[in-house]
N, C-alpha and C positions, 0 to 999 in steps of 0.2 A: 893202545897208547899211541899219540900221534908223533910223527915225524919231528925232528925241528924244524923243518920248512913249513910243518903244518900248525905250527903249536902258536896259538891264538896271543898276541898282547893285549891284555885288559885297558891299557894306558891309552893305546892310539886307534882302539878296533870299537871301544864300546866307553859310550858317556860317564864319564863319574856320575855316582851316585846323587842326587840333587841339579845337577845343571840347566837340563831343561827347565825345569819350578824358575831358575833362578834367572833363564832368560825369559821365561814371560814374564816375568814379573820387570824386569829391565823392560821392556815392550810396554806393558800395560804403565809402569808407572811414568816412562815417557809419553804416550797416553793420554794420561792423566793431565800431567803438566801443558799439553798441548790444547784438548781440551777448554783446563780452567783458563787460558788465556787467551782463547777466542771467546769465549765467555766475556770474558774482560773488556775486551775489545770492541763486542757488540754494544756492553753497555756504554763506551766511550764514543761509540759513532751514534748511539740513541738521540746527545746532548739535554736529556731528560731524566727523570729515575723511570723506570722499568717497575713491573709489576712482575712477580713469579711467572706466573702464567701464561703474561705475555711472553717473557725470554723466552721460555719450555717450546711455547708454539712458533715461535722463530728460527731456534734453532733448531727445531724436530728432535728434542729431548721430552722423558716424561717429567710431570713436576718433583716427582720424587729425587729424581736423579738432578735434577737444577737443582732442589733445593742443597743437595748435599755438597755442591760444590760450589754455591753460596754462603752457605755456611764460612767452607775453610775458608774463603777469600773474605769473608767478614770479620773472621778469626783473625786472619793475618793479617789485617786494615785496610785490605786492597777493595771494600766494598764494603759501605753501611746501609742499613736499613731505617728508615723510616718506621719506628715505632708504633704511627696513628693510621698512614697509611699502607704500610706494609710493605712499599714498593723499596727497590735497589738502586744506589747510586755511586758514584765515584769515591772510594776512600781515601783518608791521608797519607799510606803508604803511596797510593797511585801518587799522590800530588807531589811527594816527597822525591817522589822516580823521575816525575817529567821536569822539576825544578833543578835537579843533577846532570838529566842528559841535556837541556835547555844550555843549563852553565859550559856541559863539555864541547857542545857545536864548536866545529871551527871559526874563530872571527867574531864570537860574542862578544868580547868586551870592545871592542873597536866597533861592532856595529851598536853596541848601547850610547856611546860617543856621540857619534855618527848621528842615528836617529834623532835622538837630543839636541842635538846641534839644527837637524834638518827641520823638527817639527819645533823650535823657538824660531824659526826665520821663516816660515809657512806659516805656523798658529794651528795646522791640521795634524788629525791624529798620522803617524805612521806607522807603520807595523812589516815585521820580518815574518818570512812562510818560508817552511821546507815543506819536503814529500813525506807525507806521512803515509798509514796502511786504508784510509778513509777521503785522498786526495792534500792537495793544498792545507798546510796546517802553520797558523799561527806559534809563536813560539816568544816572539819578544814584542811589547807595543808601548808608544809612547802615547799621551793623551794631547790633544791640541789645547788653545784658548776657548775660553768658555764660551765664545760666537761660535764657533767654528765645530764643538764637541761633535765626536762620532766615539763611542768607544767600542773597542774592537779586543772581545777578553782570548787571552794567551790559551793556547790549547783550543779554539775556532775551529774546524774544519771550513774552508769556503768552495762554495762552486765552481767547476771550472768556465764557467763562463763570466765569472768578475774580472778583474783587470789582474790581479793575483793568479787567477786559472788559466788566462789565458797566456800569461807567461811561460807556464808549467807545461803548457801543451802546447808551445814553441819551438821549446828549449829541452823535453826531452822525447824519449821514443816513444813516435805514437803510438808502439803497439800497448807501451804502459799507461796512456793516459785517453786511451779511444773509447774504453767501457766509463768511462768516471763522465766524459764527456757526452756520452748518449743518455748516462742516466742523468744529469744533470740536465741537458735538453730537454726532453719528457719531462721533468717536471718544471723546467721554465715557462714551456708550453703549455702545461696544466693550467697556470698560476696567470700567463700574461694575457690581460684583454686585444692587445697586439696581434697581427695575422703572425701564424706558428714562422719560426725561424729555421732553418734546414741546414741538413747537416754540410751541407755544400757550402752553402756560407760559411760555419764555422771551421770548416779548412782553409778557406780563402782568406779569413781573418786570420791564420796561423801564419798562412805566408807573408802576410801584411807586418804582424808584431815580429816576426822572424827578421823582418828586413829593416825595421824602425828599432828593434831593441828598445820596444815601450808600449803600451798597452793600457787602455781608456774604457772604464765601464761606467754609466750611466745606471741608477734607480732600479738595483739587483733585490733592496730591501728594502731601500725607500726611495721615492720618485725626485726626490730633492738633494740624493747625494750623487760624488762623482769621486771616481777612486782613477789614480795613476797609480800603474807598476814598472819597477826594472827589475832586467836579471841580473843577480850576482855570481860571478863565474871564481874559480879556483886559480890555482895555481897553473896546471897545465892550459889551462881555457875552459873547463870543462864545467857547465851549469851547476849550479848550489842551492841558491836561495832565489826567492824573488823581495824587493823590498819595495813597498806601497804606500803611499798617500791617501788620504780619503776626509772628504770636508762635506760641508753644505754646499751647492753647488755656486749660489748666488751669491755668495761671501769670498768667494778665490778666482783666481785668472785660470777657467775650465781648458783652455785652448792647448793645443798637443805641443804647440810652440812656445807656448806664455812662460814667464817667469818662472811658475810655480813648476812645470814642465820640467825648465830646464834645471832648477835646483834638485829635483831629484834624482833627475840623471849625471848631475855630478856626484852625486851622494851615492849615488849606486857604482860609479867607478874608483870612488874612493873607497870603498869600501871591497868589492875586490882587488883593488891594486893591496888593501892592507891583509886578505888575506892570502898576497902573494908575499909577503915578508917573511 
């Protein structure tokens, strides 16, 4: 018979009966949820529908296992399939999700004002970018006059070296925006008949929009457009959004100083002075 100093408590010495089962399963089903939502995600940064296949081989999943987690997120509307072609796309759940956190931003309805007011007195499209998980993302855009159409659909991701990217990798830590920036390079340089551009320059452009609080991109997707950007800061000072311009190039005052210039940089301090309120 043991001692009382020996004598064992079941309570604090040895697991209840079931607890381990019941922390894997806490483990696996967060997991899971972690998972289907890079899943998600991948298919949001595609800007295409996806084919099984393809996902499986991207993500280094087998198809079996994509498909099961396709499924539930088809189930649950966060992702429909293409019936003829088979392939995956963005659900109405998704669309319902980004239309909610769209509405929640700070300073959206003063910036829907705002842009409306900016892009009836320009005629050019304008459009609001935060940081998303895929770089620069569109969130709210107004359409110009029918000379001047560009449209620019909400939920975008753009590269950082448009006048929008280069805002973003201004205004915040390069250590967050140096990998978006090199791949976006490499594939600029794929794409441009141009002698390749280096990353030394685009640091040196960093310091430049840093110091101008504005930023000018030239024929990123087509050779006849030109996009201005400002930054939009918070309350403490602290970077938020960027807010964009973008036209035909030959139809607007292109000049860093012109009119059209300076209307959006009152439009971009209006618009953080309102969400200093």
């Amino acid at each position: 018979m043991l001692k009382a100093k020996e004598r064992i408590d079941p309570a604090t010495t040895a697991p209840r009966r079931g607890r381990p089962a019941r922390l894997a399963a806490d483990k696996a089903g967060n997991t899971t949820v972690l998972i289907g939502l890079d899943l998600l995600k991948h298919i949001a940064a595609a800007r295409r529908p996806l084919a099984l296949t393809e996902i499986a081989r991207q993500l280094g999943m087998s198809a079996s296992r994509t498909h099961r987690y396709l499924s539930s997120l088809q189930h649950a509307g966060f992702v429909r399939k293409n019936e003829d072609s088979g392939h995956y796309d963005m659900g109405s759940a998704t669309l319902e999700i980004g239309i909610a956190a769209m509405e929640r931003v700070d300073g959206s309805q003063a910036a829907a004002d705002i842009m409306k007011d900016l892009t009836n007195k320009t005629g050019l499209c304008s459009y609001l970018c935060v940081w998303g998980s895929n770089g620069p993302t569109v969130i709210r855009s107004e359409l110009g006059s029918v000379q001047t159409a560009v449209r620019v659909r909400e939920g975008s991701n753009l590269s950082m070296l448009t006048a929008s990217g280069q805002i973003f990798h201004a205004f915040m830590q390069e250590a967050e925006t140096l990998d978006f920036v090199k791949r976006d390079l490499a594939l600029w340089n794929q794409m441009s008949p141009e002698p390749a551009t280096t990353l030394e320059q685009i640091l040196r452009l960093r310091m430049r929009v840093q110091k101008l609080r504005f930023a000018r991109s030239r024929g990123m997707k087509n050779p006849t457009w030109t996009a201005f950007s400002c930054p939009i800061f918070d309350l403490d000072g602290g970077f938020k959004m960027a807010l964009t311009l973008i036209g035909v190039s030959a139809l607007f005052d292109t000049h860093m100083d012109g009119m059209v210039a300076r209307d959006l940089r009152a439009a971009a301090d209006k618009l953080s002075r309102a969400r200093r309120l």
